[in-house]
Structures are given as C-alpha cells and as structure tokens.
BATOR-791719 format. One record per residue (C-alpha): x, y, z; residue number from 1. Coordinates in steps of 0.001 Angstrom, whole numbers, plus 524288, in hexadecimal, padded with zeros to 5 digits. Layout:
<node x="X" y="Y" z="Z" n="NUM"/>
...
This chain:
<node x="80000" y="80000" z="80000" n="1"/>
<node x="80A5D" y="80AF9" z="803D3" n="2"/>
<node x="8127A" y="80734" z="7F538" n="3"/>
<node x="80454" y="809E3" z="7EFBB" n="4"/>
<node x="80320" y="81631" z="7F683" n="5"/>
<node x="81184" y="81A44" z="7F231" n="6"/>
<node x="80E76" y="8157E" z="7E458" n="7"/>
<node x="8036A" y="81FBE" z="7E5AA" n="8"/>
<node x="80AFC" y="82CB3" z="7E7A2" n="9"/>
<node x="8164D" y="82A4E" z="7DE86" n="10"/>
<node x="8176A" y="831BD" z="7D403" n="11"/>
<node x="80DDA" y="83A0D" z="7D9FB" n="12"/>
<node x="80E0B" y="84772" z="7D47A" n="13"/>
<node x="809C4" y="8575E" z="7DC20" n="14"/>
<node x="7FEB5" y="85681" z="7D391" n="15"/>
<node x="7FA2C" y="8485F" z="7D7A8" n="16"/>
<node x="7FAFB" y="84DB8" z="7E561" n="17"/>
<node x="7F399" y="85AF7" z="7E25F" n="18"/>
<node x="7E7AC" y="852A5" z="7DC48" n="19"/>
<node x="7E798" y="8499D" z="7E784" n="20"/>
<node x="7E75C" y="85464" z="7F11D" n="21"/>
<node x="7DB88" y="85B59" z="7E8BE" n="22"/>
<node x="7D586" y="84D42" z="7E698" n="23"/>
<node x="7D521" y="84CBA" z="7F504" n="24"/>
<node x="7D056" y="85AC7" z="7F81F" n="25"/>
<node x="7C628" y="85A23" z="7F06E" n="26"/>
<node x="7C145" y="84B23" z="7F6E2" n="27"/>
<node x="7C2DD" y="8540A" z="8043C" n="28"/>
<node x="7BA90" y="85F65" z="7FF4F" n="29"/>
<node x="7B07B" y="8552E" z="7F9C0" n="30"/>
<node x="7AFC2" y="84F50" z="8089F" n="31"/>
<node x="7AF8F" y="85D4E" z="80C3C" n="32"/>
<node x="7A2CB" y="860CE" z="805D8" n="33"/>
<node x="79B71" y="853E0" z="8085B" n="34"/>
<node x="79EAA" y="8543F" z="81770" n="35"/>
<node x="79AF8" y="8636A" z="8165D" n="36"/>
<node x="78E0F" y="85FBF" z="80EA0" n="37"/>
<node x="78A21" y="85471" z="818CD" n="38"/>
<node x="78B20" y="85BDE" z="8233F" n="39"/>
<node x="78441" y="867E9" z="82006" n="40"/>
<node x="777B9" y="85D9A" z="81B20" n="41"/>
<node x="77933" y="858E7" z="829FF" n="42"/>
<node x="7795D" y="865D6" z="82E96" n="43"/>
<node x="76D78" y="86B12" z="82684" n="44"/>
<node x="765EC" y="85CAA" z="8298B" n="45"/>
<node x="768AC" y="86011" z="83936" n="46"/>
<node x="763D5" y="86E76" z="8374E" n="47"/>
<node x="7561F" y="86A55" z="82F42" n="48"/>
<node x="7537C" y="8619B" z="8389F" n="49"/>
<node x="753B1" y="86B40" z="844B1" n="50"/>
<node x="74D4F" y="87443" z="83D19" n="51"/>
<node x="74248" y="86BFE" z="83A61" n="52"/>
<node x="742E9" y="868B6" z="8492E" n="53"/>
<node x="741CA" y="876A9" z="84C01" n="54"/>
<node x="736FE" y="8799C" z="8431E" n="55"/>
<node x="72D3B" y="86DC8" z="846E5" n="56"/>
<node x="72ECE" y="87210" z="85552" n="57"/>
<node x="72C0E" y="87FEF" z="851E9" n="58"/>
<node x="72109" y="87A3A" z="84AA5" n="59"/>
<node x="71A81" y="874E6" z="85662" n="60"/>
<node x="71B61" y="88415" z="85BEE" n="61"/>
<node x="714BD" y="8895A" z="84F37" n="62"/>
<node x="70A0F" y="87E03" z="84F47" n="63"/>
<node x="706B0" y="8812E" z="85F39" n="64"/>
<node x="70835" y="89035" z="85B6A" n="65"/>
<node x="6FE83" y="88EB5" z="84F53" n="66"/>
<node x="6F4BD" y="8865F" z="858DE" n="67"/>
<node x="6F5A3" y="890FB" z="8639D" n="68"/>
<node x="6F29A" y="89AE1" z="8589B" n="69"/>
<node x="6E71B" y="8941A" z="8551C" n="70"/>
<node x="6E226" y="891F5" z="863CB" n="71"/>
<node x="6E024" y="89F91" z="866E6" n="72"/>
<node x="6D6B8" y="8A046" z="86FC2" n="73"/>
<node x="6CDA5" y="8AB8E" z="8705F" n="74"/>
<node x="6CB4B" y="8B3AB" z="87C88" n="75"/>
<node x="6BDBB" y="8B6A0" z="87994" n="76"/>
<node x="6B99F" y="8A909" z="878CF" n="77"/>
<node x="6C2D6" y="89FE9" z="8806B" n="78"/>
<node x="6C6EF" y="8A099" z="8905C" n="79"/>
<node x="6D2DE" y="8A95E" z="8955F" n="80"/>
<node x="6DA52" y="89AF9" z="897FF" n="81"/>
<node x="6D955" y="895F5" z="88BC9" n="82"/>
<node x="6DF0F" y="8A338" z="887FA" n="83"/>
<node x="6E87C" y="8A23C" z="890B7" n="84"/>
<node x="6ECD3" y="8958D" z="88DA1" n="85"/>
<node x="6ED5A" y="89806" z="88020" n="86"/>
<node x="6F62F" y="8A3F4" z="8827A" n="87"/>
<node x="6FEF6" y="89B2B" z="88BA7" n="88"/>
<node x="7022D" y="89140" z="88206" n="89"/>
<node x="7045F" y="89CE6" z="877B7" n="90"/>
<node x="70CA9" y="8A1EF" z="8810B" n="91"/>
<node x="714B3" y="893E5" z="88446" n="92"/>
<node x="71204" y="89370" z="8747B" n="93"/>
<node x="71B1F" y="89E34" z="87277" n="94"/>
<node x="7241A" y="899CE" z="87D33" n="95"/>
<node x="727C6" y="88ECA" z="87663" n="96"/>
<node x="72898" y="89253" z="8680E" n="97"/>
<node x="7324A" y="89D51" z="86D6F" n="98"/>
<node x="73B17" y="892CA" z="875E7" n="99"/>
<node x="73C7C" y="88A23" z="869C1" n="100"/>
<node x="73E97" y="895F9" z="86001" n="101"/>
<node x="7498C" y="89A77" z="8692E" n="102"/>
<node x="74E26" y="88DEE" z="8689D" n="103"/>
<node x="75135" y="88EBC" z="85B1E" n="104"/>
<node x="75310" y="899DB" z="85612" n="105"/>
<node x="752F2" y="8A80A" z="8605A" n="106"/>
<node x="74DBD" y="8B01D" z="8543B" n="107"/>
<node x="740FE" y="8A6A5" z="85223" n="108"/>
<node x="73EAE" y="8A93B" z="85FD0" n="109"/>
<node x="7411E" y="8B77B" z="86025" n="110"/>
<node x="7368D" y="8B93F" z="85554" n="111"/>
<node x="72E15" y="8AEC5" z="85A28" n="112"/>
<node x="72CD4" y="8B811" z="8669C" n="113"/>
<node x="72B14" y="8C48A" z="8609C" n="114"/>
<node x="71EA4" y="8BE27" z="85765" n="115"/>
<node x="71A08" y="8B83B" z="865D2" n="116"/>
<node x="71B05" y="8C68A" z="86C71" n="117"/>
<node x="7175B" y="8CE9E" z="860C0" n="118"/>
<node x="70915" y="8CFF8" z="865F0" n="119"/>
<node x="70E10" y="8D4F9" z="873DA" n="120"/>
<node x="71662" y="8DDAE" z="86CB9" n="121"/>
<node x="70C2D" y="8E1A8" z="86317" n="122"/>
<node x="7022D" y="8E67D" z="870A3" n="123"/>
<node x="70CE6" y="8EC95" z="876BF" n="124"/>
<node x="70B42" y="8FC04" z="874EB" n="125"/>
<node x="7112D" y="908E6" z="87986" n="126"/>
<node x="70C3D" y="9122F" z="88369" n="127"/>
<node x="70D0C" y="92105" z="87F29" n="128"/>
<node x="71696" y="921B3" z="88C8D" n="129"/>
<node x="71F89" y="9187F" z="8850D" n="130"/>
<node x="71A82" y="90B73" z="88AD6" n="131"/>
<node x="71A9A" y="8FF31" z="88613" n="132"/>
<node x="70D10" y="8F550" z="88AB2" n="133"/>
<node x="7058A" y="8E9D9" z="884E2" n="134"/>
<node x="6F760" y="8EAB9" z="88113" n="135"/>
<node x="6F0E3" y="8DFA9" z="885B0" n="136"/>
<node x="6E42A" y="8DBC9" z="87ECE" n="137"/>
<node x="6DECF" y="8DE06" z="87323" n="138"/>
<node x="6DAAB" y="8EC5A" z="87045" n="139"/>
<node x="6DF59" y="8F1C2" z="86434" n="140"/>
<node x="6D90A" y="8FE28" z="8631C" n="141"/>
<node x="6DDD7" y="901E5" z="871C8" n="142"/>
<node x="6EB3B" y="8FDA5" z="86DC0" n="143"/>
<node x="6E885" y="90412" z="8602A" n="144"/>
<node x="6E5E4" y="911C7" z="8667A" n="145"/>
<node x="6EFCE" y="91185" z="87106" n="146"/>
<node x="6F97E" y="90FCF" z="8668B" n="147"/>
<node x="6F7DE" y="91C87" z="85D8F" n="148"/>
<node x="6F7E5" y="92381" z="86A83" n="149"/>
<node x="704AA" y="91D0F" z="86FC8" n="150"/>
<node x="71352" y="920F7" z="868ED" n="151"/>
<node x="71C28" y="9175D" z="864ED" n="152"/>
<node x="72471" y="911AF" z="87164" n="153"/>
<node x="733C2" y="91354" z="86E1A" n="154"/>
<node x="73AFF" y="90704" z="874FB" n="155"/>
C-alpha cells in the first residue's frame, strides 16, 4: 500500500497539486452549502411549528373573546349579577389574553391594552380648571355640552 501511495505522487507536477487543492475546495464548499441549507430547513421547521403553537392558543382567547362579545347582557332586561359576572370574566378575559400576549411578544401586549382601555380613555374629559375625571354612564348630550364649554387640558 505505501509503494502505491508513492507511485501516486511521482511525477507529480505544481499544477497537479493546484487542481487537487481546488478539486478539494470546492467538495468543502459543496458540504458547506448542504450543512448550511439543512440547518436553516430545521431552523424554519422549529420556528413554524411554535408559531402555529402560538397562534392556536391565541385562538382559544379570540374564540372566548368573540363568545363574551356575543353574551352581552343587557341591563334593562337581565339582573345586576349576571352583569356583574359577565363583566368579571371580561375582566379575567382580558387578564389573560394580556399575560399570554406579553408572553410573546411586549408590543402585542402593549396594543392589546390600549384597544382594552380605549373606552376609559375615550370618557375621560377635562375640567375647565385643568382636571382630568371619568364620566361614568351613558349621557352623551351632558358629556356633549360640557365639552364645547371645557378647553383643551395640556399634559
């Protein structure tokens, strides 16, 4: 075996040993790429799938969000509990969507909580003395009027 080896490299020439070299880069870059190309699919397989996971169990927030939607129940017709109670589990409702946005991303919970708020935000109105206080029930025209006589509060 070592004479066949020997045999092998006689008469070898620079240019026999500059193809072999390039012969050999170019198997390395080859290994390069597939490697490269294999991991990146096991990457992207790894991030799909804990996207999906992320999306059916925000799902399950949307679906109990859409069915407290539709189970509004109407003060003029049903008891204060089952008001209340309905406004408690909007309330643990909005609890929990916001602990699992936060979870995953800070920015999905951020706006999450602004939409949630934007109603308490929406009733809060300025005092001509430059105070700020919430409006509680629903009175529009009061609110209306006490607005074109108030300024605009500067923070």
């Amino acid at each position: 075996m070592g004479t066949t080896i020997k045999h092998m490299f006689q008469g070898v020439k620079p240019f026999d040993w500059l193809m072999l070299v390039i012969g050999t880069l170019v198997l390395l870059l080859i290994l390069y790429e597939v490697i490269v190309g294999w991991v990146h699919r096991h990457k992207e397989r790894k991030r799909q799938s804990a996207i999906s996971h992320i999306i059916a169990s925000i799902f399950e927030f949307m679906e109990r969000g859409r069915k407290l939607q539709a189970s509004v129940p109407d003060p003029s017709f049903d008891t204060p509990d089952v008001v209340d109670r309905w406004i408690e589990s909007v309330k643990l409702w909005s609890i929990d969507t916001n602990n699992i946005l936060a979870q995953h991303s800070l920015h999905a919970s951020a706006a999450f909580v602004l939409v949630v708020n934007a109603r308490s935000v929406d009733s809060t109105i300025c005092s001509p003395e430059g105070q700020y206080f919430t409006v509680l029930g629903i009175n529009e025209n009061a609110i209306r009027d006490y607005s074109h006589n108030s300024t605009i509060c500067e923070e």
